[in-house]
C-alpha positions in Angstrom: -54.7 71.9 -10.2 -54.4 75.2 -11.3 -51.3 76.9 -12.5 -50.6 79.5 -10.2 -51.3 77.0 -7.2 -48.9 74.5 -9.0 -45.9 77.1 -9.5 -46.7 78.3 -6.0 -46.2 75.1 -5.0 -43.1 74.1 -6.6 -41.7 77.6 -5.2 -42.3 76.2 -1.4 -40.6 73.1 -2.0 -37.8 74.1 -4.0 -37.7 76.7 -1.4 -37.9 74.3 1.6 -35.0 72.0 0.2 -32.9 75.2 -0.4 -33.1 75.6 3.3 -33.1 72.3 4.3 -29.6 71.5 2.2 -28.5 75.5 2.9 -27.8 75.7 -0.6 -27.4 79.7 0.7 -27.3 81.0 3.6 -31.2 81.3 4.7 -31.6 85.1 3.9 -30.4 84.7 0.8 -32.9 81.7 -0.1 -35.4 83.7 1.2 -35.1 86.8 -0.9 -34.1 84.6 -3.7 -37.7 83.5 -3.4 -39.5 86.8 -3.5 -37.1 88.0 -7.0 -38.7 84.0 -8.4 -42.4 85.3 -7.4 -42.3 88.7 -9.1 -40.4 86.7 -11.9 -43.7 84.4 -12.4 -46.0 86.4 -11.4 -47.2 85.3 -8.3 -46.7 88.6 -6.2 -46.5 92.4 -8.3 -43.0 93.9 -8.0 -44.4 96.1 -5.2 -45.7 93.1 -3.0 -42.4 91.7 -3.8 -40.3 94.1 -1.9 -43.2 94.6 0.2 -41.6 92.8 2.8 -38.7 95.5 3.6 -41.6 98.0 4.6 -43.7 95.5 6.5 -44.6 96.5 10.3 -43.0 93.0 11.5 -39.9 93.6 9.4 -39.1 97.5 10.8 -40.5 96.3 14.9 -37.8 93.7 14.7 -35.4 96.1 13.9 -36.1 98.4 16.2 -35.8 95.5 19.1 -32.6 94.5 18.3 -31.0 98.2 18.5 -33.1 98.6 21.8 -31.8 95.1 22.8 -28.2 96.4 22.4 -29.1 99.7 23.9 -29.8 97.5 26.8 -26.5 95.3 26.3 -24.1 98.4 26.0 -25.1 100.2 28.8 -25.0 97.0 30.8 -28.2 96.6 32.9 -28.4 93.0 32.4 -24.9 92.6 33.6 -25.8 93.9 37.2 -28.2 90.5 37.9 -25.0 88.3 37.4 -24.6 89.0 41.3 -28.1 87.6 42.3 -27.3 84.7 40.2 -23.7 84.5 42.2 -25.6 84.8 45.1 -28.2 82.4 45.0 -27.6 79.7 42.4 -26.2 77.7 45.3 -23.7 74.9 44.8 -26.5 72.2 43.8 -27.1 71.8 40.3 -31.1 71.8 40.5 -31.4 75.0 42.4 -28.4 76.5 39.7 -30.8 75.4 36.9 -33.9 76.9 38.6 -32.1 80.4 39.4 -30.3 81.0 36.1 -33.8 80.1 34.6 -36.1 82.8 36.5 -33.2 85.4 35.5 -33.0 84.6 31.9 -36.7 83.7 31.0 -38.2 87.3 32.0 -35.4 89.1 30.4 -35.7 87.2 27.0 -39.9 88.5 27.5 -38.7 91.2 26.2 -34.9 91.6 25.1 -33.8 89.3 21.8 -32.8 85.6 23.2 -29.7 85.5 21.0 -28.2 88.6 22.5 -28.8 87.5 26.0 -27.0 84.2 25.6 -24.4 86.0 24.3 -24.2 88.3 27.5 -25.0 85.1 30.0 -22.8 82.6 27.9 -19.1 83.9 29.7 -21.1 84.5 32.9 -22.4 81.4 33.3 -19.1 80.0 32.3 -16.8 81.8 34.6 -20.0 81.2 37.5 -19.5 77.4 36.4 -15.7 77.8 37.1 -16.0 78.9 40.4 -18.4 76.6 41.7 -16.4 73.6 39.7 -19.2 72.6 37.8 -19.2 71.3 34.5 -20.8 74.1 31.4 -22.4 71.2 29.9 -24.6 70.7 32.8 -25.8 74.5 32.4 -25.5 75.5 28.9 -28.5 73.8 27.1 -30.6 74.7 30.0 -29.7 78.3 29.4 -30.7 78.4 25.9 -33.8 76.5 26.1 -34.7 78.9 29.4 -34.4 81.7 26.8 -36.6 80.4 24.1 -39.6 79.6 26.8 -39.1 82.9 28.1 -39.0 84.8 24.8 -42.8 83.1 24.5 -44.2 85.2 27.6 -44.9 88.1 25.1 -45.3 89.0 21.6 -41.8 91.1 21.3 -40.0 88.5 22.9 -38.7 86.7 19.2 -39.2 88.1 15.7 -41.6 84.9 15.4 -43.6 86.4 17.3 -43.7 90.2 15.5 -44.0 88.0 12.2 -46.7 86.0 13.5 -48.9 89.3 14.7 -47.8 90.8 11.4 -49.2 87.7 9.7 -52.1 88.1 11.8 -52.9 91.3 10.7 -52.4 90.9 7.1 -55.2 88.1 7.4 -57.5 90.2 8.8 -57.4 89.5 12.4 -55.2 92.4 14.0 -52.0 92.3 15.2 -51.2 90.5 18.7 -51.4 92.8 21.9 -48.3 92.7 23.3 -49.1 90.5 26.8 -52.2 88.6 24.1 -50.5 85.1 25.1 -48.3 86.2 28.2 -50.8 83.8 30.4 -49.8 81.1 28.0 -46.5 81.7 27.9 -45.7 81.8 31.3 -47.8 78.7 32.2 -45.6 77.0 29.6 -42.0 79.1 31.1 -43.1 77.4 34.1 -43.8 73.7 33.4 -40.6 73.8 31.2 -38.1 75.3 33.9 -39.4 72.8 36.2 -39.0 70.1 33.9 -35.3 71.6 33.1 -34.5 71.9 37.0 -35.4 67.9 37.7 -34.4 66.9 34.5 -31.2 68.6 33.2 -28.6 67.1 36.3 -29.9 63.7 35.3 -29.8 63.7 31.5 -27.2 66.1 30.5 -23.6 64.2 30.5 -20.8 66.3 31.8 -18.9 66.8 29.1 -16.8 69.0 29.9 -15.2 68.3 33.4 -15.2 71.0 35.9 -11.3 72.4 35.4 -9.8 75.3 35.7 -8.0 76.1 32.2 -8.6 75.0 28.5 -7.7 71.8 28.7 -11.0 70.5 30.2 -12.5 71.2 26.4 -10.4 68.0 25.3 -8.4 70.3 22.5 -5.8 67.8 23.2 -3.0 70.3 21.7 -0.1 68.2 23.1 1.1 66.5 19.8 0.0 70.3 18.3 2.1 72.9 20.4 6.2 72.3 20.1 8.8 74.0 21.0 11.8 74.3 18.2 15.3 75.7 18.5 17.3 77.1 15.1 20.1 75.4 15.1 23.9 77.0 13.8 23.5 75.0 10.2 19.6 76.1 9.7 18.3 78.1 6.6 16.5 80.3 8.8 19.6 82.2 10.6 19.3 85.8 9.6 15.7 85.4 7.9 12.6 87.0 9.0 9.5 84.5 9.3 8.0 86.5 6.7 10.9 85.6 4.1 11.3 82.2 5.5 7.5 81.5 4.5 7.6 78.8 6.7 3.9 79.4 8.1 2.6 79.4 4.5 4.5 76.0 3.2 4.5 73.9 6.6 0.9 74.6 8.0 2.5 75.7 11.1 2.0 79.3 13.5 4.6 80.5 15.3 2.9 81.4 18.7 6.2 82.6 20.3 9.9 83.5 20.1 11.9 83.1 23.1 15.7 84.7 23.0 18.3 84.2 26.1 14.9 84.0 28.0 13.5 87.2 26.8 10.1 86.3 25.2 8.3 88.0 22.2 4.9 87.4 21.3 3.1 89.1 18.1 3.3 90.1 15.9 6.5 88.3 14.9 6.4 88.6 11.0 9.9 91.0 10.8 11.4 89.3 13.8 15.5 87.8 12.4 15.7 84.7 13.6 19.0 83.8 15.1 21.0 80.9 16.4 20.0 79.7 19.5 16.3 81.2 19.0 13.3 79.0 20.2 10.0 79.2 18.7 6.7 77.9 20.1 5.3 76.7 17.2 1.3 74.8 16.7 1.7 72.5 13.5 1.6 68.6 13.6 4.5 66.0 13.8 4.7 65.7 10.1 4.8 68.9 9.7 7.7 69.8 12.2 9.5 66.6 11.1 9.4 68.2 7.3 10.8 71.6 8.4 13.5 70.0 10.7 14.8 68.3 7.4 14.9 70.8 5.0 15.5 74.1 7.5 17.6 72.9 10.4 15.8 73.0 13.8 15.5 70.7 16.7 12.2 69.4 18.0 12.4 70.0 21.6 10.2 68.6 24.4 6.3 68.7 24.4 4.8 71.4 26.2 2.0 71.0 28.6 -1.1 73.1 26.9 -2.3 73.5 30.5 1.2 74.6 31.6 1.5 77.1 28.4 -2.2 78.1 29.0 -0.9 79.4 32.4 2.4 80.8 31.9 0.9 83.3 29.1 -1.8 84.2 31.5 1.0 85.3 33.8 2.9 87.2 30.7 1.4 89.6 28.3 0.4 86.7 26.0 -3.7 85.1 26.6 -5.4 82.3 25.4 -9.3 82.3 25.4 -11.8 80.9 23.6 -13.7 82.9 21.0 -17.3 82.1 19.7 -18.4 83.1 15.8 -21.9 84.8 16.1 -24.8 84.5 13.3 -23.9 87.8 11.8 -20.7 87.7 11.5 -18.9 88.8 8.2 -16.3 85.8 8.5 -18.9 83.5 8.4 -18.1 81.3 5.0 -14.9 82.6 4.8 -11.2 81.1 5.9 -9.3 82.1 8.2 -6.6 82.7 5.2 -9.1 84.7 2.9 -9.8 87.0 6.0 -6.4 87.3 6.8 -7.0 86.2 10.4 -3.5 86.7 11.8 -2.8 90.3 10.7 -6.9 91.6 11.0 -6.9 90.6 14.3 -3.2 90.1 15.7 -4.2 86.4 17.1 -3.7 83.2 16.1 -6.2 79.9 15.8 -4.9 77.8 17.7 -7.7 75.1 17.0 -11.8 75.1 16.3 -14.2 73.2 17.6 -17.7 72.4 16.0 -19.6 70.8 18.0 -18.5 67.1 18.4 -16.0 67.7 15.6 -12.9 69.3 16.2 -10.1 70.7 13.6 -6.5 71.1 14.6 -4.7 70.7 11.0 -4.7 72.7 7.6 -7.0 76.2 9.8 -5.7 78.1 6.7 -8.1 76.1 4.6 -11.3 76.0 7.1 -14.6 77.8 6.3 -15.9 79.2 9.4 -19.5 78.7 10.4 -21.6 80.0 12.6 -21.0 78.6 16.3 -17.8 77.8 15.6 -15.5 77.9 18.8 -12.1 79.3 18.3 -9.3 78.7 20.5 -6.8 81.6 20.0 -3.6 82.5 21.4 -2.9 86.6 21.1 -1.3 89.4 23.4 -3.6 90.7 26.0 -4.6 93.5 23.9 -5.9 91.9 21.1 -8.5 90.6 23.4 -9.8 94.0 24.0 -10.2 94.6 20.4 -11.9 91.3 20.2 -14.4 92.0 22.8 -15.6 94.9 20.7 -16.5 93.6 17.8 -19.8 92.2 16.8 -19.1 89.7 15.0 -17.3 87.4 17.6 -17.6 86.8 21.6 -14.5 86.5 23.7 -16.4 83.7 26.5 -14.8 85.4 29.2 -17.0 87.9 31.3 -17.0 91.7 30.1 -15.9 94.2 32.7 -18.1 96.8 33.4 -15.9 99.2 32.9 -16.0 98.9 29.7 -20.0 99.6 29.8 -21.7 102.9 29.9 -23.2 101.9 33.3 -23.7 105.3 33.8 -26.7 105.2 31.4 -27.6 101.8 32.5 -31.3 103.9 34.5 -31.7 105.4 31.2 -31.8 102.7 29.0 -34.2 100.6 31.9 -36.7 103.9 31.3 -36.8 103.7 27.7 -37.6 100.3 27.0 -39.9 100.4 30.0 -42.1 103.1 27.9 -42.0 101.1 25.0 -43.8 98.5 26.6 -46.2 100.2 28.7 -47.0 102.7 25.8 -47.4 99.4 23.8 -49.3 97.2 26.2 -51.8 100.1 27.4 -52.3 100.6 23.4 -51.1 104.3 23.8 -50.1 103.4 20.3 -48.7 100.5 18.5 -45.7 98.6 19.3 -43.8 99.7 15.6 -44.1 103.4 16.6 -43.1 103.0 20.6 -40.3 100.7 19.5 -38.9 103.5 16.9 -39.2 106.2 19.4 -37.2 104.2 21.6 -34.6 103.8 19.3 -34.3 107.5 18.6 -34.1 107.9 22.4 -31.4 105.5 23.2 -29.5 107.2 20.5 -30.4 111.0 22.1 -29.5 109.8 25.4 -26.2 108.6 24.7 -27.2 104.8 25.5 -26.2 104.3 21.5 -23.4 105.8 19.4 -25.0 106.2 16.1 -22.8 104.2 14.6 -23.5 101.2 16.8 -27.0 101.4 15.9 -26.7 99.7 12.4 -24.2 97.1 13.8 -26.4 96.2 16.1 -29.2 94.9 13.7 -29.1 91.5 12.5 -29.5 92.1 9.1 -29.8 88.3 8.3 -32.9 88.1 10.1 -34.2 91.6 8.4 -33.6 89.7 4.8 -34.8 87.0 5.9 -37.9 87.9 7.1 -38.4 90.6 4.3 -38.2 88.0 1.3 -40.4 85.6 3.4 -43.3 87.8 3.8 -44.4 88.1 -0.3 -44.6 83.9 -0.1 -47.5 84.6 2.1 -49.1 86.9 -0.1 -48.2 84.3 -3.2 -50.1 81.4 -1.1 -53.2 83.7 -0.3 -53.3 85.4 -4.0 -53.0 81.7 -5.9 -55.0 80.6 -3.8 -52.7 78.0 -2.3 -53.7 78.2 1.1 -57.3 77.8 0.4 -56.2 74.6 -1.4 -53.9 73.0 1.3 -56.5 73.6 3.9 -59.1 71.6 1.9 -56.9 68.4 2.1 -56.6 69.1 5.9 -59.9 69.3 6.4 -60.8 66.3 5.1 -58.5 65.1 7.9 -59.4 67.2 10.6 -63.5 67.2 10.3 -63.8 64.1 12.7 -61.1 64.7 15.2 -62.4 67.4 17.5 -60.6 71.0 18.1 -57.9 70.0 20.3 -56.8 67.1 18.5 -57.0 69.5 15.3 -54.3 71.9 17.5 -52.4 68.8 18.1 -51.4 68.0 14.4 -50.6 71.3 14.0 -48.6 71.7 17.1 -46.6 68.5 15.6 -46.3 69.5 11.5 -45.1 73.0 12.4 -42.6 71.5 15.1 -41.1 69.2 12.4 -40.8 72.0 10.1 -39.1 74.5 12.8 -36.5 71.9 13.3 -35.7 71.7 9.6 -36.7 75.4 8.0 -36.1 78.2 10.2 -38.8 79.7 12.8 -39.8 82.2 11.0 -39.9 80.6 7.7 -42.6 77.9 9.0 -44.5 80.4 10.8 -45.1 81.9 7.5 -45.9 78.6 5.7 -48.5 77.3 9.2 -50.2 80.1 9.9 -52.1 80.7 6.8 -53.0 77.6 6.7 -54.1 76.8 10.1 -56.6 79.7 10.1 -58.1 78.9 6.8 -58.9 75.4 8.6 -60.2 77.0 11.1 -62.6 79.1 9.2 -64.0 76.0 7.5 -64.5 74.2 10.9 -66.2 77.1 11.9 -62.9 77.1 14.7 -61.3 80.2 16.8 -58.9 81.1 14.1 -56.5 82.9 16.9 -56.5 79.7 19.0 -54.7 78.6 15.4 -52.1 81.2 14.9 -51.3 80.8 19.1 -50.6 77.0 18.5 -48.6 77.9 15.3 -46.5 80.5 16.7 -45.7 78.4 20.3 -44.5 75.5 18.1 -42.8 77.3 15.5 -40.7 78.6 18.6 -40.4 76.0 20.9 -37.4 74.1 19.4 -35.6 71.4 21.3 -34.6 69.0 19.2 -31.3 69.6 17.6 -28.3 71.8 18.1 -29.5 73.6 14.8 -33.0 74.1 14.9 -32.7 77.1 16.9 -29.9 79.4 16.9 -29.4 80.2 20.7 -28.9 76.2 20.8 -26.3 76.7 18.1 -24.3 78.8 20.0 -24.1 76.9 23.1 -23.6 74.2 21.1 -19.6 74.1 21.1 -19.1 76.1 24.5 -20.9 73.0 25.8 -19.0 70.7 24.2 -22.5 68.6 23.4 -22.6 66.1 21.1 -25.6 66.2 18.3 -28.1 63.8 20.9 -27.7 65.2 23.8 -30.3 68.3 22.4 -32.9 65.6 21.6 -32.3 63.5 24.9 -33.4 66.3 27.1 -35.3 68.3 24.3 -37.5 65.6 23.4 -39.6 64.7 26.8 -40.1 68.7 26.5 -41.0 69.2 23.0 -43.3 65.8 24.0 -44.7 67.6 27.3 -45.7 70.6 25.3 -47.2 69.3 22.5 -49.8 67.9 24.9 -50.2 70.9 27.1 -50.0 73.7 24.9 -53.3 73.0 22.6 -54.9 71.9 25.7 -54.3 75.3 27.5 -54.9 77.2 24.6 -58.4 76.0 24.6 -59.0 76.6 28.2 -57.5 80.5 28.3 -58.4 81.6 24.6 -61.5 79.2 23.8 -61.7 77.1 20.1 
């Protein structure tokens, strides 16, 4: 084997366990690959960095400031009442509506940001109608992903794929190349989600009214305590007392000859006679009661509490951590949590697990629910930022709804400008962004907040391991082994295997990764076998998307992951049967609309 194949090789796979084990976070593997190619020579310095000026890399860009052109000016909001109107109060026909919203919007608006927007709608539509999320939520991310297949700007995959595409030779995809495919495929999967979804997706969550139907079973974590006349803390301010730092505890409340105040509470003197509503555990309280002088008094109800601050200035809501946020890897204590954001964690849920002691000391992750308590403002400064969603529904006040038509024209030109090939889908897609920006649907300051610069690394230090494989010569070299396998099958069982590989890899690498790895590849096999090599890169690009199996494997599945209160199996007991049904259509209608 020759050297540069070998050291290409032992790049992929070091590079595959990196993201496999998330050694780093996935954009930094990925660039961390392209510095170890320039290093051994495997890409020049200027193929390296290559990646930051590739046409993929800057279109994807430009779609997600257009997708929160779209977001802040509300358009997507205003369907919210047709879903109200007609998802009905049977859970198939719910299923089926919510699906033909969200599927043609995520055609051509980023999936993860349309969650985002449908995640507090659904919820609160959920609430109303007394159904349980858990019933609805998987269905609406997996909705999203088959609908973000209907055309080429629908995920970056996609862009990255017709950017592959085109650095191969072949042209880059038209922007409705594969739409027939992709919405044959929309189809046959919301159908399968309406019948299916009632039957196999457990509820959950029951269908309550307040926080307690997410099981944070709070009870033995949410005391009252009153200061007693022989307590250490008489004529101390929390902040001197220290007692949140050395006891674990947050002090939610202080209620005084019934006058209560919320946060913040740090300068507050505590008196005789004072009661505080505190979160800590039993051992915890116990502790402080011997050494500073309080009384435990009774429990109190969390659905009770959850209530009576709804009805006072104080709020409790839940709050989801998005993939580019800052505090991602961070604790709560190292980002000052309290004092950045004038709330308190009350508890987070991850999935199945959920963590009510030591929140100090937690590193938060993407998809990580928090449950906070904070004054009714704080909320609205929550609901601003990027980097966390309140899931609670956004008024449209809060919009510029005025610029809603705007917004509708502008992306509407990109894709007829794109689609009629008035010119190519980078140039339309900048020119929108300038436009939203002209028009007032952007501040220019939102603009870079509203790229997710993860993804742009990501895809930017993926692209020279492309160029590595074709200039060693790797892909040449893998495809010889495969077509020693693939001579005596015919074409459609050929699309098969890779329909399958590249679905295993998606659920363990990200998309875009193994859509960088497959598609090379797969039309160098196709070449030999004298094969259509687009038929190739379609089956690629479809699989590398469609990702059903696990909470993880995709991140709109991550973030509904939590809300849902799903446990790991419950993705691959409805996602299987799909990712099964699709494996064996997809190839098949490939060959039928596109030829082999």
């Amino acid at each position: 084997m020759p050297t540069p194949i070998l050291l290409t090789l032992t790049v992929i796979i070091v590079a595959l366990v990196a993201f496999i084990f998330e050694w780093l976070p996935a954009d930094l593997t990925s660039i961390s690959v392209a510095v170890v190619l320039i290093v051994l020579g495997l890409v020049k310095p200027d193929e390296g960095i290559s990646g930051f000026g590739n046409s993929a890399t800057i279109t994807v860009m430009a779609m997600f400031i257009l997708s929160a052109g779209i977001t802040r000016t509300g358009v997507i909001q205003f369907v919210r009442d047709f879903l109200i109107r007609w998802g009905g109060k049977n859970a198939n026909q719910q299923i089926l509506v919510m699906g033909l919203i969200v599927g043609p919007i995520t055609a051509f608006i980023n999936n993860t940001a349309v969650v985002a927007i449908f995640l507090p709608i659904v919820e609160a539509w959920c609430k109303q109608q007394k159904i349980s999320v858990s019933k609805m939520l998987i269905p609406l991310s997996y909705a999203t992903v088959l609908g973000g297949m209907i055309t080429v700007i629908g995920t970056s995959t996609n862009i990255l794929a017709s950017g592959i595409s085109k650095q191969l030779g072949y042209g880059e995809f038209g922007l409705f190349q594969f739409t027939g495919l992709g919405i044959i495929t929309f189809i046959l999967g919301l159908i399968y989600l309406t019948i299916a979804a009632p039957k196999l997706l457990p509820e959950r969550i029951p269908a309550q009214d307040n926080l307690t139907s997410r099981n944070y079973d709070l009870k033995d974590y949410v005391t009252e305590v009153i200061i007693l006349p022989s307590s250490s803390l008489v004529n101390q301010t929390l902040r001197q007392s220290a007692i949140q730092r050395k006891f674990d505890i947050d002090i939610l409340e202080l209620i005084r000859n019934d006058t209560h105040f919320s946060q913040p509470l740090a300068d507050k003197v505590l008196a005789v006679g004072d009661v505080l509503l505190v979160r800590g555990s039993r051992d915890n309280l116990l502790q402080i009661k011997d050494e500073r002088g309080i009384e435990i008094l009774a429990d109190v109800k969390f659905g009770k509490l959850e209530e009576e601050m709804t009805q006072d200035e104080e709020k409790i809501a839940e709050v989801l951590v998005l993939s580019n946020s800052r505090l991602i890897g961070s604790t709560l204590k190292d980002l000052r949590f309290r004092q950045r954001y004038n709330a308190t964690v009350l508890a987070i849920r991850r999935g199945e697990e959920l963590v009510r002691e030591r929140l100090g000391k937690v590193s938060i992750r993407f998809g990580d629910l928090l449950l906070i308590q904070a004054p009714k403002e704080s909320f609205i400064g929550l609901q601003t930022t990027r980097e966390l969603l309140v899931l609670e529904e956004k008024e449209l006040e809060g919009l510029r709804t005025d610029k809603a038509w705007m917004a509708l024209v502008i992306i509407l030109g990109v894709i007829i400008t794109a689609a009629f090939d008035i010119m190519p889908i980078l140039v339309s897609s900048l020119i929108g962004v300038i436009l939203m920006v002209i028009t007032g649907c952007l501040k220019p300051g939102e603009v870079y907040g509203s790229v997710r610069w993860d993804i742009i690394f990501l895809l930017a230090g993926l692209i020279p391991l492309g160029i590595a494989m074709e200039n060693s010569g790797t892909t040449v070299w893998l495809a010889k082994y495969l077509v020693v396998v693939g001579e005596n099958l015919s074409g459609y069982w050929i699309l098969m295997f890779f329909y399958l590989i590249t679905s295993f890899l998606t659920e363990l690498l990200s998309n875009n990764a193994t859509v960088v790895l497959m598609i090379p590849v797969a039309v160098e096999v196709a070449k030999t076998l004298q094969y259509n090599p687009l038929a190739f890169m379609f089956v690629v690009t479809f699989a590398a998307s469609n990702s059903y199996l696990t909470p993880i494997g995709y991140q709109t599945n991550t973030m509904v992951y939590a809300p849902g209160g799903y446990k790991f199996w419950d993705f691959t007991i409805i996602g299987l049967p799909l990712n099964l049904m699709l494996t064996i259509v997809t190839p098949a209608l490939i060959i039928w609309l596109y030829g082999i």
